[in-house]
N, CA, C and O atoms as a MOPAC input file, in Angstrom:
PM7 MOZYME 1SCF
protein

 N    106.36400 1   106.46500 1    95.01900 1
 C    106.97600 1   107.24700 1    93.97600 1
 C    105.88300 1   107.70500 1    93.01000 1
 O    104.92800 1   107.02400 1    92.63600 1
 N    106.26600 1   109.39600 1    92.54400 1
 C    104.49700 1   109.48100 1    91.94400 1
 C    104.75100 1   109.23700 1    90.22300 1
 O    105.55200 1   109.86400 1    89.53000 1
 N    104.11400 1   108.48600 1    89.91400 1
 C    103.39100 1   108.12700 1    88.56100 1
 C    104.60600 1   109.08200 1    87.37900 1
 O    105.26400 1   108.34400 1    86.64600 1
 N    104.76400 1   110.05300 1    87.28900 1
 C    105.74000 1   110.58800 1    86.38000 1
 C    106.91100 1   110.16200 1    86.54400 1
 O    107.50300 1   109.53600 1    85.66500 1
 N    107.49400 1   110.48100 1    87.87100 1
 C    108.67000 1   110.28700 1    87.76200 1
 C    109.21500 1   108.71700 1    87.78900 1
 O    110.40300 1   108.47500 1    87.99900 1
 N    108.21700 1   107.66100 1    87.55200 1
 C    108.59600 1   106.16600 1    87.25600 1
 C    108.35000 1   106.42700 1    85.47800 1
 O    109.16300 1   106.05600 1    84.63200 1
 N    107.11800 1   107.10300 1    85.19200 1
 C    107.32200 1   107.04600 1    83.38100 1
 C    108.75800 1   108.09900 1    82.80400 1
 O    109.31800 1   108.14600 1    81.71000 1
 N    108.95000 1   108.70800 1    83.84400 1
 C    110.90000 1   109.31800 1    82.98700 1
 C    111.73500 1   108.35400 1    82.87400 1
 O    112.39000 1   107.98500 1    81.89900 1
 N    111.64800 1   107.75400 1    84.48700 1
 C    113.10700 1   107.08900 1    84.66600 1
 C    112.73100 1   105.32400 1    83.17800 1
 O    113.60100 1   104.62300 1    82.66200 1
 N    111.49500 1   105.24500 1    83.02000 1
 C    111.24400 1   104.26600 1    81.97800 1
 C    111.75900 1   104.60200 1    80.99000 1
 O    112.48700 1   103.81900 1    80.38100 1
 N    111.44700 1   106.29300 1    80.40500 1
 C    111.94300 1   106.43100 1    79.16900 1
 C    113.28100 1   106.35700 1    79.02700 1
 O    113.84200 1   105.81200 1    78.07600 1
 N    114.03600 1   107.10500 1    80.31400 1
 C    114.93900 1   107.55200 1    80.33400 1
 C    116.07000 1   106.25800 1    79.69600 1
 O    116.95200 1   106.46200 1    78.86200 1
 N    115.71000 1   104.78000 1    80.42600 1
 C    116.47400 1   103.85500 1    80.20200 1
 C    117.73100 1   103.47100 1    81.18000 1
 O    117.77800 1   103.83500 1    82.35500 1
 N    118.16600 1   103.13400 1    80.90400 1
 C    119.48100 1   102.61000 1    81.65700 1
 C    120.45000 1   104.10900 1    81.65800 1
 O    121.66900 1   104.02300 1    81.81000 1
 N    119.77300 1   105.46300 1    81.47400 1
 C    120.22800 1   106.44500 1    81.85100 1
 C    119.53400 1   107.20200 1    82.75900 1
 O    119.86000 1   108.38500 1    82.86800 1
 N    118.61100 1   106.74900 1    83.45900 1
 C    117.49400 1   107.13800 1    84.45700 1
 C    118.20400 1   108.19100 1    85.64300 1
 O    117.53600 1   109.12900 1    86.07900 1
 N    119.33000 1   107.99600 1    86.02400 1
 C    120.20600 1   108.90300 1    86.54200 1
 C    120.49900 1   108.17400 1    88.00100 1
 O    120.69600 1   108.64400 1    89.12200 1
 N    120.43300 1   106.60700 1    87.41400 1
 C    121.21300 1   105.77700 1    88.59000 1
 C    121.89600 1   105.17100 1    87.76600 1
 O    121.64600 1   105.03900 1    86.56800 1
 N    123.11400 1   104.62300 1    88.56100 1
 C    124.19400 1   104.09700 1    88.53700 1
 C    123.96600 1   102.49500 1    87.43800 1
 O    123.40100 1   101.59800 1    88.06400 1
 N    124.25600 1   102.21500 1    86.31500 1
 C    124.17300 1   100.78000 1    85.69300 1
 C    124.59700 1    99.27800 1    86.72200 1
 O    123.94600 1    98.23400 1    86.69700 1
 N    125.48700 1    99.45800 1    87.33500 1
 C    125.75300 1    98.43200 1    87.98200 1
 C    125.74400 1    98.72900 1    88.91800 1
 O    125.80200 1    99.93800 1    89.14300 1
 N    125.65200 1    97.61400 1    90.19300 1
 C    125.86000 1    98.28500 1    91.56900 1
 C    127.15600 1    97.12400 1    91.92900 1
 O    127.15100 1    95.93200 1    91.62400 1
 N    127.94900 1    97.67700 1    92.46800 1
 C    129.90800 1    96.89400 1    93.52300 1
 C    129.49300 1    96.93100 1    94.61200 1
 O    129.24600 1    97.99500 1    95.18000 1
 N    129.29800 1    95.58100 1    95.23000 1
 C    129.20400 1    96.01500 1    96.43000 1
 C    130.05900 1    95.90400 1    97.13700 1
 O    129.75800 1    96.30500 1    98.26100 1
 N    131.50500 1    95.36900 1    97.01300 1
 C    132.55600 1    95.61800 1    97.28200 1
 C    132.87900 1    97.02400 1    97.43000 1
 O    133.27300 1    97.63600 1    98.42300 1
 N    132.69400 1    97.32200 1    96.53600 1
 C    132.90900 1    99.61700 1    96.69900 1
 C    132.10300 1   100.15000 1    97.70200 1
 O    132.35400 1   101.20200 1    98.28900 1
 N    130.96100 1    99.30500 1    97.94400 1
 C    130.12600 1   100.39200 1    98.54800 1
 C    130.45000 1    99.96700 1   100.22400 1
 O    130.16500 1   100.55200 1   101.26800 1
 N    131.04800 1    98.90600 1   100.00200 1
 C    131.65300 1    98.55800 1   101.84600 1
 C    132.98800 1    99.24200 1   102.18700 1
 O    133.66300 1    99.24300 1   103.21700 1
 N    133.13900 1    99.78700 1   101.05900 1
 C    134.48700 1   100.75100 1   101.51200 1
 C    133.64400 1   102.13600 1   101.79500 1
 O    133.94000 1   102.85500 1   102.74900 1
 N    132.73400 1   102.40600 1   101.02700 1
 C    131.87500 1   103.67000 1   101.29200 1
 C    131.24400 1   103.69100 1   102.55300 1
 O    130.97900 1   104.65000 1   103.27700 1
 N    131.03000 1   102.39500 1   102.71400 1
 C    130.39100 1   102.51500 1   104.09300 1
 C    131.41000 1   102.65600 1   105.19800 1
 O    131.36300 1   103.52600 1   106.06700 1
 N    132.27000 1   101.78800 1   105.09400 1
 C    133.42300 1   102.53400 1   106.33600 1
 C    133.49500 1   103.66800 1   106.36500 1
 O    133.39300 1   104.22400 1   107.45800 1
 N    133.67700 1   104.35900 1   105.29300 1
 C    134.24100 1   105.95300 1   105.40700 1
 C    133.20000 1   106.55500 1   105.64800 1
 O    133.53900 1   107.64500 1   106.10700 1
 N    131.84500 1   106.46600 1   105.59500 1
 C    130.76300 1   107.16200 1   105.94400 1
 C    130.71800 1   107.18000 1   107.39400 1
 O    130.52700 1   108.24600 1   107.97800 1
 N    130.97500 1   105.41800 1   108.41800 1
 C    130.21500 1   105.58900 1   108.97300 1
 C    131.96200 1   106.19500 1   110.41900 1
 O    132.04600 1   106.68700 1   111.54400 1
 N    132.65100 1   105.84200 1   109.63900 1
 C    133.89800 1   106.97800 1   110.09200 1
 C    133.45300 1   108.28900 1   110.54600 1
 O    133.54700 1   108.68800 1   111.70700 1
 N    132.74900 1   109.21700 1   109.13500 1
 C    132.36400 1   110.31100 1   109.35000 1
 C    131.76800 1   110.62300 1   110.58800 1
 O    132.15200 1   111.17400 1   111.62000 1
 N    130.65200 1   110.08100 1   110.16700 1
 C    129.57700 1   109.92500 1   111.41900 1
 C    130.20700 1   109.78400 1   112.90600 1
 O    129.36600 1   110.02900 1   113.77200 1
 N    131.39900 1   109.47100 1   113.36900 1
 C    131.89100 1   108.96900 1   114.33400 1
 C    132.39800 1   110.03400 1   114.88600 1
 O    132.23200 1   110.55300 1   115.99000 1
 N    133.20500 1   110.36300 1   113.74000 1
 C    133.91200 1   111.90700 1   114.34100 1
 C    133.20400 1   112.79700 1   114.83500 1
 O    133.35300 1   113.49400 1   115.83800 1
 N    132.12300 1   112.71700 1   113.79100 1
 C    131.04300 1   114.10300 1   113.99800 1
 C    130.65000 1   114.14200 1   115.63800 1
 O    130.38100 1   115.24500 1   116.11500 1
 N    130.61700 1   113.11600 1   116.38600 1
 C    130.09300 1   113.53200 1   117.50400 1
 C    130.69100 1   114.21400 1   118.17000 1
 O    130.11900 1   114.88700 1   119.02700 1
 N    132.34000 1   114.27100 1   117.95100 1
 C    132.55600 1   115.27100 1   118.83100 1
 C    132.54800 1   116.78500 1   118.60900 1
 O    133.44600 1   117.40500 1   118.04000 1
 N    131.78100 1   117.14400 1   118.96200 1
 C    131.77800 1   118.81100 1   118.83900 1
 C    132.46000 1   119.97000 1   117.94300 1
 O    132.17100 1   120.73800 1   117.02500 1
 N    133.30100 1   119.69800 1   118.59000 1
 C    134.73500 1   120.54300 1   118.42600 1
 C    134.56200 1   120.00300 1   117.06700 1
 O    133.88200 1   120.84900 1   116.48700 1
 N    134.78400 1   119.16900 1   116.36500 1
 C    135.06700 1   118.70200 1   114.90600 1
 C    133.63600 1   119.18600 1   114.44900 1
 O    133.62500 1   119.99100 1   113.51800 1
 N    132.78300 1   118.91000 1   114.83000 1
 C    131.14500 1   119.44000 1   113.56400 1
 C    130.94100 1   120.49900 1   113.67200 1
 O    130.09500 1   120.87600 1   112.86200 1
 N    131.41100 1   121.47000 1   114.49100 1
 C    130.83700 1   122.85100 1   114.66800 1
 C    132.23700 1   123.57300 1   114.31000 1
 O    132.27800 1   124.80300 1   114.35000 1
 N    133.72200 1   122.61000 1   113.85900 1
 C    134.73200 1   123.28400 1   113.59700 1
 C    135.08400 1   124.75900 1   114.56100 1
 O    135.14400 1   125.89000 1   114.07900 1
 N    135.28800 1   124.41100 1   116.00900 1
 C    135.44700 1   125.15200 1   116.71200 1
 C    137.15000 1   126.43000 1   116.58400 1
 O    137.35000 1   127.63500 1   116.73800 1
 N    137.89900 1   125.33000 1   116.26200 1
 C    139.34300 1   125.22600 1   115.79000 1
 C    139.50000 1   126.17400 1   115.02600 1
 O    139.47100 1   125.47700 1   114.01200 1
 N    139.73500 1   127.82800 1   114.38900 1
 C    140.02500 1   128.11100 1   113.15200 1
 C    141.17100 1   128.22000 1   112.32800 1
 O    141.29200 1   128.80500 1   111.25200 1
 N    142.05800 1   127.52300 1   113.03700 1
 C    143.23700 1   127.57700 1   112.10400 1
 C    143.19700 1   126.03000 1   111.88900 1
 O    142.56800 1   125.14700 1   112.47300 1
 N    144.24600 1   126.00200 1   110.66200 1
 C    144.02100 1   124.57600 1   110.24100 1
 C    144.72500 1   123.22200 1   111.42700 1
 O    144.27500 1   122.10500 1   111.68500 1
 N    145.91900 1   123.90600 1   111.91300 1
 C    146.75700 1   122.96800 1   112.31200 1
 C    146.05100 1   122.54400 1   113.68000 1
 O    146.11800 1   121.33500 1   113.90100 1
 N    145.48200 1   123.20000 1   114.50200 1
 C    144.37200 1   122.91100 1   115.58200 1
 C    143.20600 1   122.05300 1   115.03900 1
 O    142.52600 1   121.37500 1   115.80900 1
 N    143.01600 1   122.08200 1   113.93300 1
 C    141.42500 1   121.39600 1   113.30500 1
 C    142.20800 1   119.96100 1   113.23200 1
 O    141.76900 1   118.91200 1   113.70500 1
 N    143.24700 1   120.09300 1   112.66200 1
 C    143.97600 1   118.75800 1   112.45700 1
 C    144.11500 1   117.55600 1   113.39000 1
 O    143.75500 1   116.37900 1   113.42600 1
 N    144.91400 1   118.55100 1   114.23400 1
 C    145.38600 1   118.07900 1   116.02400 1
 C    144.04300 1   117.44300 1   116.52800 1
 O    144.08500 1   116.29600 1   116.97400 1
 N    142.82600 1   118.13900 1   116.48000 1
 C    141.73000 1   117.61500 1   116.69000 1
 C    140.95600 1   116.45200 1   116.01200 1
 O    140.09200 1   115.75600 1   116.54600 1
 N    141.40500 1   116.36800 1   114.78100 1
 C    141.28300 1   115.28200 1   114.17300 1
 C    141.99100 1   113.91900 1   114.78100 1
 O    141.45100 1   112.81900 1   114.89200 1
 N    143.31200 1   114.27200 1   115.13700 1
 C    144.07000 1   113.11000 1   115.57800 1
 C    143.55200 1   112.32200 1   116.86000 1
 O    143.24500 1   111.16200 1   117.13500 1
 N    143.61400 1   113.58000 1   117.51500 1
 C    143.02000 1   113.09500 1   119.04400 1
 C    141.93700 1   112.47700 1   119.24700 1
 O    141.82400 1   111.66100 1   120.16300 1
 N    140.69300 1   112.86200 1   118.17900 1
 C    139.35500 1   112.06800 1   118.21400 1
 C    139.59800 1   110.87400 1   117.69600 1
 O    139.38100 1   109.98600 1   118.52100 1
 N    140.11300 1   110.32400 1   116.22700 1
 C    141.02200 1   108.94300 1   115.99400 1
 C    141.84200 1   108.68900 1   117.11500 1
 O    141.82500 1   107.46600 1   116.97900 1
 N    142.49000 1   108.84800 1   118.03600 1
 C    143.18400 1   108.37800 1   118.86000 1
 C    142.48500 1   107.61400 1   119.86200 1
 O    142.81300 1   106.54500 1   120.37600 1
 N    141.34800 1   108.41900 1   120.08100 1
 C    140.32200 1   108.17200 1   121.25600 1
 C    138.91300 1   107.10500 1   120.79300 1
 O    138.31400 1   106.25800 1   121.45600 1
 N    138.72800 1   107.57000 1   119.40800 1
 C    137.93200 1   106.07700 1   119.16300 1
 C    138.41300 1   104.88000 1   118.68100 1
 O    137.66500 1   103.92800 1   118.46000 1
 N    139.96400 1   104.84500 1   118.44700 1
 C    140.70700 1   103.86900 1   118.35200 1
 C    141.21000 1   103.00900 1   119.51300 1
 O    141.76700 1   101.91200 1   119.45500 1
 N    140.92000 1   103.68100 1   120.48200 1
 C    141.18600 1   102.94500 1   121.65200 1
 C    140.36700 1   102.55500 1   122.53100 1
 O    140.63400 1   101.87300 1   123.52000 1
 N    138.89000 1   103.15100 1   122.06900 1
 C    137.93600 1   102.75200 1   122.75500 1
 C    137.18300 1   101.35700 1   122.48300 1
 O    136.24200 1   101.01300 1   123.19800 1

């Protein structure tokens, strides 16, 4: 980290522009839902949003939860 931006976040204080406390209870819910994301994303059709109407994007949503729920 270069030399300034440790003398801001000093001045800056406990407003350095991170978070005061860290939950890590919260952040294991963040992490499910992240790594959720990530899961879906592989299939295609969902990251490149092949689908353009909504109710097909949806349907596609289900089916990929359906399919890594059972895998």
């Amino acid at each position: 980290m270069p030399r300034g931006q440790i003398a801001r976040r000093t001045v800056k204080g406990s407003a350095g522009g991170r978070l005061p406390a860290f939950d890590p209870e919260l952040y294991k819910l963040r992490n499910v839902v992240e790594r959720c994301f990530n899961r879906l994303k592989q299939f295609r059709g969902l990251a490149t949003r092949f689908a353009k109407r909504a109710v097909y994007h949806r349907a596609e949503i289900i089916l990929a939860c359906i399919i890594l729920h059972l895998r």
